[in-house]
C-alpha positions as CSV (number, residue, x, y, z in Angstrom):
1,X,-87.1,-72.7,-51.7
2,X,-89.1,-70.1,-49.9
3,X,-88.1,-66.4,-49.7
4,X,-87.8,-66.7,-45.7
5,X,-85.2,-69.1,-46.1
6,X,-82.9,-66.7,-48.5
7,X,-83.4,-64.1,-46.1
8,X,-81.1,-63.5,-43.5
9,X,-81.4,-60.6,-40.7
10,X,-78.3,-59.4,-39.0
11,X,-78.6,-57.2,-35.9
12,X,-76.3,-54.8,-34.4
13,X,-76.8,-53.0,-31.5
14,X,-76.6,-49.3,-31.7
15,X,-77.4,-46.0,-29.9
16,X,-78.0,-42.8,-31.3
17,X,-76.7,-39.7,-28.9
18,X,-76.8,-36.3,-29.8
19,X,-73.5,-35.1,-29.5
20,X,-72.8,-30.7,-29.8
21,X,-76.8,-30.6,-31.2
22,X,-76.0,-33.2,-33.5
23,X,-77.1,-37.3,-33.7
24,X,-74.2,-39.2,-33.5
25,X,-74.4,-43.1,-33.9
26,X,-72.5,-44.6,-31.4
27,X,-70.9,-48.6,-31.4
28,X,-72.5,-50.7,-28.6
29,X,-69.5,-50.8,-25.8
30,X,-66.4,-52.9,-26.2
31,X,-66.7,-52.7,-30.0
32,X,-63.8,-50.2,-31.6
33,X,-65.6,-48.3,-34.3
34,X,-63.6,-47.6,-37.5
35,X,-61.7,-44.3,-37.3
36,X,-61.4,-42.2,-40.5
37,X,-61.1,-38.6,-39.9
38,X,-58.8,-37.5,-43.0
39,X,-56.9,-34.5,-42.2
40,X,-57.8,-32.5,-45.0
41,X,-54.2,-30.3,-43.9
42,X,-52.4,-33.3,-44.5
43,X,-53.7,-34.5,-47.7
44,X,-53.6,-31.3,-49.3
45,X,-50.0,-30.7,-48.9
46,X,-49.0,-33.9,-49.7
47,X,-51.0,-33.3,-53.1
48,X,-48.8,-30.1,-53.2
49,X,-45.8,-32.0,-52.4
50,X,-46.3,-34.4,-55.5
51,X,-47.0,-31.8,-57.1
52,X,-44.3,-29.9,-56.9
53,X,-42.0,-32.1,-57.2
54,X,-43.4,-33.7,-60.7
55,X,-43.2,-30.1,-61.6
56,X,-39.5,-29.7,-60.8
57,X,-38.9,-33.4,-62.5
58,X,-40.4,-32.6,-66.0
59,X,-38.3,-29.6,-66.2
60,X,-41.4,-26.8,-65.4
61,X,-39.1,-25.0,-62.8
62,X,-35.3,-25.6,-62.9
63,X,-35.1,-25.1,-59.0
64,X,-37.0,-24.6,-55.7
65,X,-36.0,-21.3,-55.5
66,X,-37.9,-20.6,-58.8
67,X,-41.1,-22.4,-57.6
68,X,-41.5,-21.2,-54.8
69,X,-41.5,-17.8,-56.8
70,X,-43.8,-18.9,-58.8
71,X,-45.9,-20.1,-56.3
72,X,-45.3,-17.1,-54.4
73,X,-44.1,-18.7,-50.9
74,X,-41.1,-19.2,-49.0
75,X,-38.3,-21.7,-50.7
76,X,-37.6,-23.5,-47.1
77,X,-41.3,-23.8,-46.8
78,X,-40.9,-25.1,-50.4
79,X,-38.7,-27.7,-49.8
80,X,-39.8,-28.9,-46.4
81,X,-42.7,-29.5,-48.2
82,X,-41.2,-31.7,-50.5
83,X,-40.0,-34.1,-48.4
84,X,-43.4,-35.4,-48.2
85,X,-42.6,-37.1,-51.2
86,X,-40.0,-39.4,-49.4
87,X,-42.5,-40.5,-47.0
88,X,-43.1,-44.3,-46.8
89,X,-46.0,-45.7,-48.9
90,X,-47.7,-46.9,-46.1
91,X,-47.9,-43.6,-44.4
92,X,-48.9,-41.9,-47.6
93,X,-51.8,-44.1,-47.7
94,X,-53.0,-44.4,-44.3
95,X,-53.2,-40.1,-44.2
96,X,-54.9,-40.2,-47.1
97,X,-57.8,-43.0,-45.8
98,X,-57.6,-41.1,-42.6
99,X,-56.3,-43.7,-40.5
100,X,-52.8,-41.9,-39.0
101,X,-51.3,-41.7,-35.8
102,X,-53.5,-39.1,-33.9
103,X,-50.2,-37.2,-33.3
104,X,-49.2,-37.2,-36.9
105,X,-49.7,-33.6,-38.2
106,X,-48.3,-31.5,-40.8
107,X,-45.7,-29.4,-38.7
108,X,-44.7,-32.7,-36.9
109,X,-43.7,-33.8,-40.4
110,X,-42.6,-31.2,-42.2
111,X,-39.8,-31.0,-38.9
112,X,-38.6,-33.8,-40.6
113,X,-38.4,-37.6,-40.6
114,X,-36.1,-40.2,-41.1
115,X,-35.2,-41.2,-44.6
116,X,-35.8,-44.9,-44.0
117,X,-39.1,-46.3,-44.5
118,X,-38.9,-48.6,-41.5
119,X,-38.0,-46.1,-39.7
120,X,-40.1,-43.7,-40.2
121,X,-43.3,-46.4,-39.7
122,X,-41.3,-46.4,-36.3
123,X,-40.8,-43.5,-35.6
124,X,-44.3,-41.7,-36.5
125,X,-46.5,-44.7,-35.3
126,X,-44.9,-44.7,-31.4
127,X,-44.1,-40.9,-31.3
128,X,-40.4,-40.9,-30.7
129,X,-38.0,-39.0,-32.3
């Protein structure tokens, strides 16, 4: 068997623009190009929010109140905080590959959501309240 046979060439069509002095590569039209911008607010506070809260489960800080001492922040901003924790597993991971609803921010979370994971998948991925 030759080499030429083993070989096999794929094309895809694709344009380079410069977009704000940069090259962007741009998917030919009609093709949906994967979206992954991770919101580096998000993930960051829900690695606070784990945090925390293993911190408060193996005993490190008896309460919120003392955490957020410790941490030297507001205890409501604390425990708002922490109910990132509760969010649904699929949410969790589609912030942190970057694949969220684009109106799915930190303060529209941390103004709380509902404690059900169906709901919540709801709720965040339509934008009703």
């Amino acid at each position: 068997m030759s080499e030429a046979t083993n070989t096999l060439t794929v094309r895809i069509p694709l344009a380079v623009r410069r977009r704000g002095g940069a090259r962007k590569v741009m998917a030919p039209a009609g093709v949906l190009a994967a979206r992954a911008r991770v919101d580096i607010t998000l993930v960051k506070a829900l690695a606070r929010a784990f945090r925390w809260r293993r911190m408060l489960e193996t005993g490190h800080y008896a309460t919120v109140k003392e955490l957020a001492a410790a941490e030297k922040i507001n205890s409501s901003y604390v425990s708002r905080v922490l109910r990132l924790t509760l969010l649904a597993p699929d949410i969790v991971e589609a912030i942190l590959d970057g694949r969220q609803p684009e109106g799915m921010t930190l303060p529209r979370l941390l103004d709380g959501v509902p404690a059900r994971w169906t709901k919540q998948t709801d709720q965040l991925s339509t934008g009703r309240e």
